[in-house]
N, C-alpha and C positions, 0 to 999 in steps of 0.2 A: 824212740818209737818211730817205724818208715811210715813213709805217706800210703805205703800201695796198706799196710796194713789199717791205717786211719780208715782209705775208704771203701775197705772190706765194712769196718766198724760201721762204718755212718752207713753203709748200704744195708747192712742188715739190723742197725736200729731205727731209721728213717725209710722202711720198706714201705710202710701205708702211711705214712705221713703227711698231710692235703693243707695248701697254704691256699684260701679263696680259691677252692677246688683243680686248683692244678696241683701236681705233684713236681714237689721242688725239694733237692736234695744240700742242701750249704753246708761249709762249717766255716769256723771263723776263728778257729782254737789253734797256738804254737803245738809244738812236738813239747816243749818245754812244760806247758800248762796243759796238757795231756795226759804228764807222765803220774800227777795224782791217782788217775783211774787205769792204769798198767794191770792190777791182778785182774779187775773188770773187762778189761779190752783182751787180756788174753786169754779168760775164761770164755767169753764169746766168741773169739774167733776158735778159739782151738774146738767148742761146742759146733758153732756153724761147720766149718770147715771138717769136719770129723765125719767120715761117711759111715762110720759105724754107729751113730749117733743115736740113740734112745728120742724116746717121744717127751719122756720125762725131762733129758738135757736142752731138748729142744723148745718146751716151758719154760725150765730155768730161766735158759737165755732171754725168750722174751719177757720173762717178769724182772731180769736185772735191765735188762733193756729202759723200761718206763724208770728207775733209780737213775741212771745216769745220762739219758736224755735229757734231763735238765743241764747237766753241768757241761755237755758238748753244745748247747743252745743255751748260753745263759742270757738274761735280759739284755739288751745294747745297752753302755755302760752311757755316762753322761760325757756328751762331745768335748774334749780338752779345748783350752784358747787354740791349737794347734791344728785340729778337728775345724773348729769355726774361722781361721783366717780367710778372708777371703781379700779382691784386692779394694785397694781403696782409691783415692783421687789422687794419693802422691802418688801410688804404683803407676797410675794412666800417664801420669807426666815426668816419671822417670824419677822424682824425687823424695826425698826423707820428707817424713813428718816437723823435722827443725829448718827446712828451708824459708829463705828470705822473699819478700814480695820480688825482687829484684829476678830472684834464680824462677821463680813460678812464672812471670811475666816472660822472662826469656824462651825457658820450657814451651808454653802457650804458642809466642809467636814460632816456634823451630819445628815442634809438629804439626802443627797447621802448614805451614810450608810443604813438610814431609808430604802429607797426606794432598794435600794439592797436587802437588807435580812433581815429588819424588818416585823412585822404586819401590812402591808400597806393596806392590803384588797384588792389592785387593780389587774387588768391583766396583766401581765408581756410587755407589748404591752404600756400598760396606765403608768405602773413604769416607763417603760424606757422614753417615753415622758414626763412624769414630771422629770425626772433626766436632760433629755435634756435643757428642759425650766429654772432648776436650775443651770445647766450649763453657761446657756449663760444668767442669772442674773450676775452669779458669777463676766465672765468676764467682763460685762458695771460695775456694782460697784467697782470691783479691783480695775480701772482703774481709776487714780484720775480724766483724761481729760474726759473719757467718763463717770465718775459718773456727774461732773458737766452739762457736757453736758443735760445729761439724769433729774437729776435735776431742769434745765432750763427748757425743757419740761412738767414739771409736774407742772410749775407756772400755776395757773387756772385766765384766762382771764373772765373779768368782762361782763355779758352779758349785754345788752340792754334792758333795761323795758319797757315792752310795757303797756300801762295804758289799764285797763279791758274793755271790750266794754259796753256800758249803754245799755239802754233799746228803741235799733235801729231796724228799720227794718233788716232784713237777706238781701236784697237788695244792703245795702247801706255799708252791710258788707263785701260782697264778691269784691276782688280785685283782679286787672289780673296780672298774671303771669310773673314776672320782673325777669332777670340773669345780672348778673352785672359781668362782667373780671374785676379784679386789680391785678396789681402787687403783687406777693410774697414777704410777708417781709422775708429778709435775714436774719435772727441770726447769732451769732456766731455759735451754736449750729448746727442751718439748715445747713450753712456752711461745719460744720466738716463732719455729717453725710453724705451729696450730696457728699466730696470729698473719704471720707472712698467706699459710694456707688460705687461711680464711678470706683475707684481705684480696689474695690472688683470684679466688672463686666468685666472690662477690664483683670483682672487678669484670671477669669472664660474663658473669651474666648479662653484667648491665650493659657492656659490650654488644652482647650478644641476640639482647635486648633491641638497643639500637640501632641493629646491622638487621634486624627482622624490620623492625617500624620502616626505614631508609628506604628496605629493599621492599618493602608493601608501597608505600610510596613513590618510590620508581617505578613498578610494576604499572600504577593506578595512574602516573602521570605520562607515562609511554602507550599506554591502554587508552588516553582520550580519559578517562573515568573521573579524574579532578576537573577538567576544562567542561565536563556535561553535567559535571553537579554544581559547578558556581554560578552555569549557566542557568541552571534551574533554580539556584539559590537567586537569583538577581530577578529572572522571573517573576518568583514566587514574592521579594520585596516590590516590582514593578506593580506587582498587579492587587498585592494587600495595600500601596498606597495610593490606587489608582480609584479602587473599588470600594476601599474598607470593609462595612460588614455587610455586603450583602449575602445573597441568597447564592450556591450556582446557578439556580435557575436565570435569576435576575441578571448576574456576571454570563452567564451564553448570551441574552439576549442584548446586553448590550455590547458583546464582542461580536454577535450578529451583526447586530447595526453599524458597528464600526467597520466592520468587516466587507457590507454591500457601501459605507461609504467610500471605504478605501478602494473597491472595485469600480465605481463610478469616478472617481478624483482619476483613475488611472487610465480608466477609459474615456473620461473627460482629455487629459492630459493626451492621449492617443492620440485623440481627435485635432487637439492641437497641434499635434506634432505631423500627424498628415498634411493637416491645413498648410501649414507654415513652410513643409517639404514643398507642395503642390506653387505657395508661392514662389517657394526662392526657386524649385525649376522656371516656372513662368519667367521669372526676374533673369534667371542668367539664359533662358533660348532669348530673349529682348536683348539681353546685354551683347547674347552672341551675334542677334542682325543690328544692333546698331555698331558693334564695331566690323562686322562684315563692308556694313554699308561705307562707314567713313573710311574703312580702305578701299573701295571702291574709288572713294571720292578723293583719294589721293591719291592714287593709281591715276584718276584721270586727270588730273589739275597737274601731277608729274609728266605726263604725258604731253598737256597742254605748255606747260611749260617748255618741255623739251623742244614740241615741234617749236612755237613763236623764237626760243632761243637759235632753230635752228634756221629758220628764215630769217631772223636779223644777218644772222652770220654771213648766210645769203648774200641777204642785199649789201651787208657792209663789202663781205668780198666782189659782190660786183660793180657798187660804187669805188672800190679799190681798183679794179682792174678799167673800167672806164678812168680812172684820174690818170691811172697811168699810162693809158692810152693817149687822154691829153694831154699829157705833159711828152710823150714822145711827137704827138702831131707837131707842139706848138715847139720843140724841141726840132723838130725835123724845120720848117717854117722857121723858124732864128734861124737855120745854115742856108738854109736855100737865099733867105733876103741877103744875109751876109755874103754870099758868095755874089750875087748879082750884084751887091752894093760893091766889091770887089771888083768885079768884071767891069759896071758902071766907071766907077775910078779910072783904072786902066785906060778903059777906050777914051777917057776924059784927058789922061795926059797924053796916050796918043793923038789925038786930035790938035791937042795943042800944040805939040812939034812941027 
Protein backbone atom coordinates (compact mmCIF):
# COMPACT_ATOMS: atom_id res chain seq x y z
CA UNK A 1 0.00 0.00 0.00
CA UNK A 2 1.80 3.86 -1.16
CA UNK A 3 1.98 6.43 1.18
CA UNK A 4 0.30 9.08 -1.31
CA UNK A 5 -2.52 6.49 -0.99
CA UNK A 6 -2.48 6.17 3.05
CA UNK A 7 -2.92 9.93 3.12
CA UNK A 8 -5.72 10.19 0.68
CA UNK A 9 -7.00 7.61 3.64
CA UNK A 10 -6.28 9.34 6.80
CA UNK A 11 -7.48 12.73 4.92
CA UNK A 12 -10.70 11.50 4.26
CA UNK A 13 -11.13 9.60 7.55
CA UNK A 14 -9.74 12.13 9.90
CA UNK A 15 -11.52 15.19 7.87
CA UNK A 16 -13.35 16.51 11.23
CA UNK A 17 -11.39 15.10 13.59
CA UNK A 18 -10.55 17.73 16.66
CA UNK A 19 -7.74 16.75 19.25
CA UNK A 20 -8.20 19.73 22.27
CA UNK A 21 -9.94 21.68 19.46
CA UNK A 22 -7.19 21.94 16.88
CA UNK A 23 -7.45 19.77 13.99
CA UNK A 24 -4.54 17.48 13.82
CA UNK A 25 -4.06 14.83 11.21
CA UNK A 26 -1.29 11.68 12.49
CA UNK A 27 -0.65 8.21 11.70
CA UNK A 28 1.60 6.14 13.26
CA UNK A 29 0.72 2.71 11.23
CA UNK A 30 3.70 0.65 8.74
CA UNK A 31 2.50 -0.11 5.03
CA UNK A 32 2.90 -3.55 6.59
CA UNK A 33 0.24 -3.34 9.40
CA UNK A 34 -2.00 -1.53 6.98
CA UNK A 35 -2.37 -4.08 4.72
CA UNK A 36 -5.13 -5.89 7.11
CA UNK A 37 -7.50 -3.11 6.13
CA UNK A 38 -6.55 -3.15 2.05
CA UNK A 39 -10.31 -4.05 0.87
CA UNK A 40 -11.40 -1.01 3.48
CA UNK A 41 -8.77 1.54 2.28
CA UNK A 42 -9.55 0.66 -1.27
CA UNK A 43 -13.27 0.75 -0.90
CA UNK A 44 -12.78 4.34 0.32
CA UNK A 45 -10.62 5.77 -1.79
CA UNK A 46 -11.89 4.33 -4.94
CA UNK A 47 -15.65 5.68 -3.26
CA UNK A 48 -13.88 9.39 -2.35
CA UNK A 49 -11.99 9.64 -5.40
CA UNK A 50 -14.86 8.57 -7.88
CA UNK A 51 -16.41 11.55 -9.22
CA UNK A 52 -19.34 9.79 -10.21
CA UNK A 53 -20.01 9.12 -6.82
CA UNK A 54 -23.61 8.56 -5.37
CA UNK A 55 -24.66 10.18 -2.09
CA UNK A 56 -25.38 6.75 -0.93
CA UNK A 57 -21.39 5.63 -1.62
CA UNK A 58 -20.60 8.72 -0.08
CA UNK A 59 -22.42 7.37 3.49
CA UNK A 60 -20.90 4.14 2.90
CA UNK A 61 -17.63 5.56 3.04
CA UNK A 62 -18.21 7.58 6.06
CA UNK A 63 -19.95 4.80 8.11
CA UNK A 64 -16.84 2.29 7.22
CA UNK A 65 -14.86 5.22 7.98
CA UNK A 66 -15.90 5.25 12.07
CA UNK A 67 -14.97 0.87 11.81
CA UNK A 68 -11.68 1.51 10.95
CA UNK A 69 -10.55 4.65 12.49
CA UNK A 70 -9.95 2.68 15.31
CA UNK A 71 -7.31 0.38 14.00
CA UNK A 72 -5.34 3.37 11.84
CA UNK A 73 -5.31 5.16 15.67
CA UNK A 74 -4.92 2.38 17.92
CA UNK A 75 -4.19 3.16 21.73
CA UNK A 76 -0.16 3.86 22.26
CA UNK A 77 1.05 0.58 22.97
CA UNK A 78 3.17 0.19 26.44
CA UNK A 79 6.90 1.93 25.99
CA UNK A 80 9.46 -1.19 25.42
CA UNK A 81 12.76 -0.86 27.79
CA UNK A 82 14.00 0.48 24.30
CA UNK A 83 11.14 3.27 24.25
CA UNK A 84 12.30 4.14 28.10
CA UNK A 85 16.31 4.21 27.63
CA UNK A 86 17.37 7.08 28.62
CA UNK A 87 20.91 8.07 29.59
CA UNK A 88 22.43 7.31 32.83
CA UNK A 89 25.63 8.44 34.95
CA UNK A 90 27.82 5.81 33.26
CA UNK A 91 26.78 7.41 29.69
CA UNK A 92 27.79 11.17 31.35
CA UNK A 93 31.16 9.63 32.08
CA UNK A 94 31.79 7.63 29.03
CA UNK A 95 31.59 4.27 30.97
CA UNK A 96 29.87 0.67 31.35
CA UNK A 97 27.79 0.05 34.22
CA UNK A 98 30.86 -2.90 35.30
CA UNK A 99 33.54 -0.16 35.60
CA UNK A 100 36.03 0.03 38.40
CA UNK A 101 36.27 3.00 41.12
CA UNK A 102 39.68 3.44 39.52
CA UNK A 103 38.21 3.99 35.55
CA UNK A 104 35.17 6.37 37.17
CA UNK A 105 37.79 8.34 39.23
CA UNK A 106 39.92 8.74 36.05
CA UNK A 107 36.63 9.49 33.83
CA UNK A 108 35.81 12.38 36.58
CA UNK A 109 39.07 14.02 36.72
CA UNK A 110 39.51 13.87 32.41
CA UNK A 111 36.12 15.61 31.87
CA UNK A 112 36.42 17.97 34.29
CA UNK A 113 39.58 18.98 32.69
CA UNK A 114 37.64 18.88 29.21
CA UNK A 115 35.14 21.13 30.31
CA UNK A 116 37.50 23.49 32.02
CA UNK A 117 39.79 24.32 29.26
CA UNK A 118 39.38 22.09 26.57
CA UNK A 119 37.56 22.40 23.04
CA UNK A 120 34.17 21.98 24.38
CA UNK A 121 32.39 24.33 22.14
CA UNK A 122 29.95 25.09 24.92
CA UNK A 123 28.95 28.42 26.86
CA UNK A 124 30.94 28.73 29.87
CA UNK A 125 27.13 28.80 31.62
CA UNK A 126 26.50 25.18 29.72
CA UNK A 127 30.43 23.91 30.83
CA UNK A 128 30.01 24.59 34.18
CA UNK A 129 26.54 22.78 34.25
CA UNK A 130 27.87 19.87 32.75
CA UNK A 131 30.94 19.93 35.08
CA UNK A 132 28.26 20.19 37.87
CA UNK A 133 26.13 17.13 36.56
CA UNK A 134 29.74 15.24 36.26
CA UNK A 135 30.27 16.15 39.57
CA UNK A 136 27.45 14.68 41.24
CA UNK A 137 27.96 11.32 38.93
CA UNK A 138 31.18 11.37 40.28
CA UNK A 139 29.99 11.38 43.94
CA UNK A 140 26.75 8.48 43.52
CA UNK A 141 29.35 6.18 41.67
CA UNK A 142 32.50 6.77 44.30
CA UNK A 143 30.28 5.65 46.58
CA UNK A 144 29.98 1.85 46.79
CA UNK A 145 26.40 2.22 48.96
CA UNK A 146 25.01 4.87 46.66
CA UNK A 147 26.44 3.15 43.32
CA UNK A 148 24.42 0.05 44.27
CA UNK A 149 21.85 2.01 45.44
CA UNK A 150 21.65 3.78 42.06
CA UNK A 151 22.16 0.54 40.23
CA UNK A 152 19.17 -1.02 41.82
CA UNK A 153 17.33 1.82 40.13
CA UNK A 154 18.37 1.33 36.73
CA UNK A 155 16.82 -2.49 37.06
CA UNK A 156 14.02 -2.02 34.11
CA UNK A 157 10.76 -3.41 35.36
CA UNK A 158 8.87 -5.59 32.86
CA UNK A 159 5.82 -3.82 31.37
CA UNK A 160 2.49 -5.42 30.87
CA UNK A 161 1.30 -6.45 27.20
CA UNK A 162 -1.38 -5.48 26.26
CA UNK A 163 -2.76 -7.61 23.16
CA UNK A 164 -3.46 -5.23 19.99
CA UNK A 165 -7.00 -4.17 19.57
CA UNK A 166 -8.75 -6.30 16.26
CA UNK A 167 -11.05 -4.92 14.08
CA UNK A 168 -13.59 -3.26 16.80
CA UNK A 169 -15.72 -0.59 16.79
CA UNK A 170 -14.00 2.91 18.24
CA UNK A 171 -17.01 2.62 20.64
CA UNK A 172 -16.13 -0.38 22.25
CA UNK A 173 -12.73 0.81 22.34
CA UNK A 174 -12.82 3.68 24.47
CA UNK A 175 -12.63 3.04 28.29
CA UNK A 176 -13.18 5.43 31.26
CA UNK A 177 -10.90 6.81 33.15
CA UNK A 178 -9.70 4.52 36.36
CA UNK A 179 -6.74 5.99 39.21
CA UNK A 180 -5.81 3.45 41.27
CA UNK A 181 -3.68 4.37 45.01
CA UNK A 182 -1.39 1.47 46.16
CA UNK A 183 1.14 1.35 48.38
CA UNK A 184 4.74 2.36 47.66
CA UNK A 185 7.04 -0.52 47.30
CA UNK A 186 9.88 0.27 49.78
CA UNK A 187 13.46 -0.92 48.51
CA UNK A 188 16.26 -0.76 50.07
CA UNK A 189 17.31 1.64 47.69
CA UNK A 190 13.94 4.02 48.18
CA UNK A 191 14.85 3.61 51.66
CA UNK A 192 18.42 4.91 51.69
CA UNK A 193 17.41 7.72 49.29
CA UNK A 194 14.00 9.02 51.52
CA UNK A 195 16.44 8.92 54.64
CA UNK A 196 19.72 10.68 52.86
CA UNK A 197 16.35 13.20 51.59
CA UNK A 198 15.11 13.70 54.54
CA UNK A 199 18.25 14.07 56.47
CA UNK A 200 19.46 16.56 53.65
CA UNK A 201 16.13 18.82 54.18
CA UNK A 202 16.22 18.85 57.70
CA UNK A 203 19.85 19.78 57.57
CA UNK A 204 18.83 22.75 54.85
CA UNK A 205 16.48 24.06 57.24
CA UNK A 206 18.21 24.21 60.29
CA UNK A 207 20.86 25.86 58.20
CA UNK A 208 18.67 27.93 56.86
CA UNK A 209 17.24 28.61 60.10
CA UNK A 210 20.58 29.88 61.38
CA UNK A 211 21.59 31.92 58.41
CA UNK A 212 18.13 33.99 59.06
CA UNK A 213 18.87 34.26 63.20
CA UNK A 214 22.94 35.41 62.17
CA UNK A 215 21.65 37.60 59.45
CA UNK A 216 18.71 39.21 61.87
CA UNK A 217 21.53 39.61 64.21
CA UNK A 218 23.94 41.36 62.06
CA UNK A 219 21.24 43.43 60.79
CA UNK A 220 20.36 44.55 64.62
CA UNK A 221 23.96 44.74 65.53
CA UNK A 222 25.18 46.94 62.42
CA UNK A 223 21.69 48.99 62.97
CA UNK A 224 23.02 50.22 66.78
CA UNK A 225 19.62 48.03 67.91
CA UNK A 226 21.74 45.42 70.29
CA UNK A 227 24.08 48.27 71.67
CA UNK A 228 20.44 50.60 72.63
CA UNK A 229 18.77 47.68 74.14
CA UNK A 230 21.48 46.59 76.57
CA UNK A 231 21.85 49.99 77.06
CA UNK A 232 18.22 50.24 78.20
CA UNK A 233 18.50 46.82 79.70
CA UNK A 234 21.43 48.23 82.20
CA UNK A 235 19.41 51.21 82.66
CA UNK A 236 16.42 49.72 83.54
CA UNK A 237 18.77 47.22 86.28
CA UNK A 238 20.49 50.68 87.23
CA UNK A 239 17.55 52.15 88.22
CA UNK A 240 15.20 49.00 89.70
CA UNK A 241 18.33 48.77 92.06
CA UNK A 242 18.61 52.23 92.80
CA UNK A 243 14.91 52.85 93.35
CA UNK A 244 13.25 49.67 94.00
CA UNK A 245 9.58 49.79 94.38
CA UNK A 246 8.64 53.11 94.16
CA UNK A 247 6.19 54.96 92.55
CA UNK A 248 7.12 56.94 88.91
CA UNK A 249 5.88 59.71 90.30
CA UNK A 250 8.17 59.36 93.40
CA UNK A 251 11.34 57.93 90.80
CA UNK A 252 10.73 61.78 88.70
CA UNK A 253 10.91 63.38 91.74
CA UNK A 254 13.84 62.21 92.92
CA UNK A 255 15.59 62.14 89.38
CA UNK A 256 14.44 65.73 89.84
CA UNK A 257 16.35 66.25 92.71
CA UNK A 258 19.28 64.50 91.55
CA UNK A 259 19.11 66.17 88.43
CA UNK A 260 19.07 70.21 90.09
CA UNK A 261 21.80 68.52 92.28
CA UNK A 262 23.96 67.37 89.49
CA UNK A 263 23.25 70.94 87.84
CA UNK A 264 24.37 72.85 90.86
CA UNK A 265 27.78 70.19 91.53
CA UNK A 266 28.33 71.35 87.93
CA UNK A 267 27.89 74.73 88.18
CA UNK A 268 29.52 74.66 91.44
CA UNK A 269 32.50 72.90 89.85
CA UNK A 270 32.21 75.88 86.90
CA UNK A 271 32.61 78.18 89.37
CA UNK A 272 35.69 76.58 90.48
CA UNK A 273 37.26 76.19 87.52
CA UNK A 274 36.79 80.05 86.68
CA UNK A 275 38.06 80.69 90.00
CA UNK A 276 41.15 78.69 89.76
CA UNK A 277 41.62 79.77 85.84
CA UNK A 278 41.36 83.51 87.11
CA UNK A 279 44.14 82.39 89.75
CA UNK A 280 46.73 80.61 87.83
CA UNK A 281 46.26 83.79 85.05
CA UNK A 282 47.10 86.18 88.13
CA UNK A 283 49.97 83.52 89.00
CA UNK A 284 51.68 83.37 85.63
CA UNK A 285 51.20 87.69 84.59
CA UNK A 286 53.34 87.55 88.36
CA UNK A 287 55.43 84.93 87.29
CA UNK A 288 55.81 86.89 83.99
CA UNK A 289 57.02 90.32 85.92
CA UNK A 290 59.06 88.53 88.24
CA UNK A 291 60.99 87.02 85.67
CA UNK A 292 60.80 90.04 83.44
CA UNK A 293 62.26 91.92 86.35
CA UNK A 294 65.18 89.50 87.24
CA UNK A 295 66.23 89.73 83.82
CA UNK A 296 66.28 93.11 84.00
CA UNK A 297 68.41 92.62 87.04
CA UNK A 298 70.82 90.52 85.09
CA UNK A 299 70.92 92.46 82.27
CA UNK A 300 72.23 95.12 84.59
CA UNK A 301 74.58 93.33 87.04
CA UNK A 302 75.95 91.88 83.41
CA UNK A 303 76.34 95.11 82.25
CA UNK A 304 77.82 96.34 85.53
CA UNK A 305 80.11 93.69 85.41
CA UNK A 306 81.14 94.28 82.16
CA UNK A 307 81.73 97.98 82.49
CA UNK A 308 84.11 97.36 86.30
CA UNK A 309 85.67 94.41 84.12
CA UNK A 310 86.41 96.93 81.57
CA UNK A 311 88.03 99.67 83.62
CA UNK A 312 90.25 97.17 85.58
CA UNK A 313 91.41 96.39 82.11
CA UNK A 314 91.94 99.91 81.88
CA UNK A 315 93.74 100.68 84.64
CA UNK A 316 95.87 97.35 84.48
CA UNK A 317 96.83 98.32 80.82
CA UNK A 318 97.68 101.74 82.00
CA UNK A 319 99.54 100.75 85.03
CA UNK A 320 101.23 98.30 82.27
CA UNK A 321 102.19 100.80 79.99
CA UNK A 322 103.37 103.47 82.78
CA UNK A 323 105.79 100.21 84.32
CA UNK A 324 106.98 100.18 81.04
CA UNK A 325 107.65 103.46 80.56
CA UNK A 326 109.69 103.16 83.84
CA UNK A 327 111.56 100.58 82.99
CA UNK A 328 112.51 102.35 79.66
CA UNK A 329 113.33 105.83 81.74
CA UNK A 330 115.29 103.84 84.24
CA UNK A 331 116.63 101.73 81.39
CA UNK A 332 117.54 104.76 79.35
CA UNK A 333 119.38 106.35 82.91
CA UNK A 334 121.49 102.86 83.38
CA UNK A 335 123.15 103.89 79.77
CA UNK A 336 123.37 107.47 80.21
CA UNK A 337 125.33 106.82 84.07
CA UNK A 338 127.19 104.07 82.29
CA UNK A 339 128.43 105.91 79.45
CA UNK A 340 129.54 108.83 81.71
CA UNK A 341 130.91 106.42 84.13
CA UNK A 342 132.85 105.45 80.95
CA UNK A 343 133.78 108.73 79.81
CA UNK A 344 134.63 109.53 83.68
CA UNK A 345 137.30 106.49 83.39
CA UNK A 346 138.67 107.57 80.31
CA UNK A 347 139.47 111.08 81.22
CA UNK A 348 140.67 109.29 84.53
CA UNK A 349 143.44 107.39 82.66
CA UNK A 350 144.04 110.34 80.43
CA UNK A 351 144.83 112.55 83.15
CA UNK A 352 147.02 110.20 84.67
CA UNK A 353 149.43 109.90 81.75
Amino acid sequence: MSRSKSSDLLHHCLDDVSLNQKSRMVSGMTNVEFKAFSPEHEYLVRAWNDPRRSATAGREAHRRRDDIICAIFPPPPEPSSNMKAKTTLYDLLGLTPSASEADIHAAHIRLVRHYQSGPHGLAPMDADNQIKVIKEAWWILSDPGRRATYDASLVPTQPERVPGPGHVPLADLVQPLKVEISDVKWTPGRIMLTIIGGLMIVGMVIQIFFSLFAFKNASRVASGEVAVEMQERVIAAERRQMYGDLSPQEIAEQEAAAKQQREEAVQSAEERRKEYARKEEEYKRERALQERSQYADRVSADLERAEEAARRKAEWDKRQKEEAERRIDMEEQRRVQERVARERYRWQQELQR
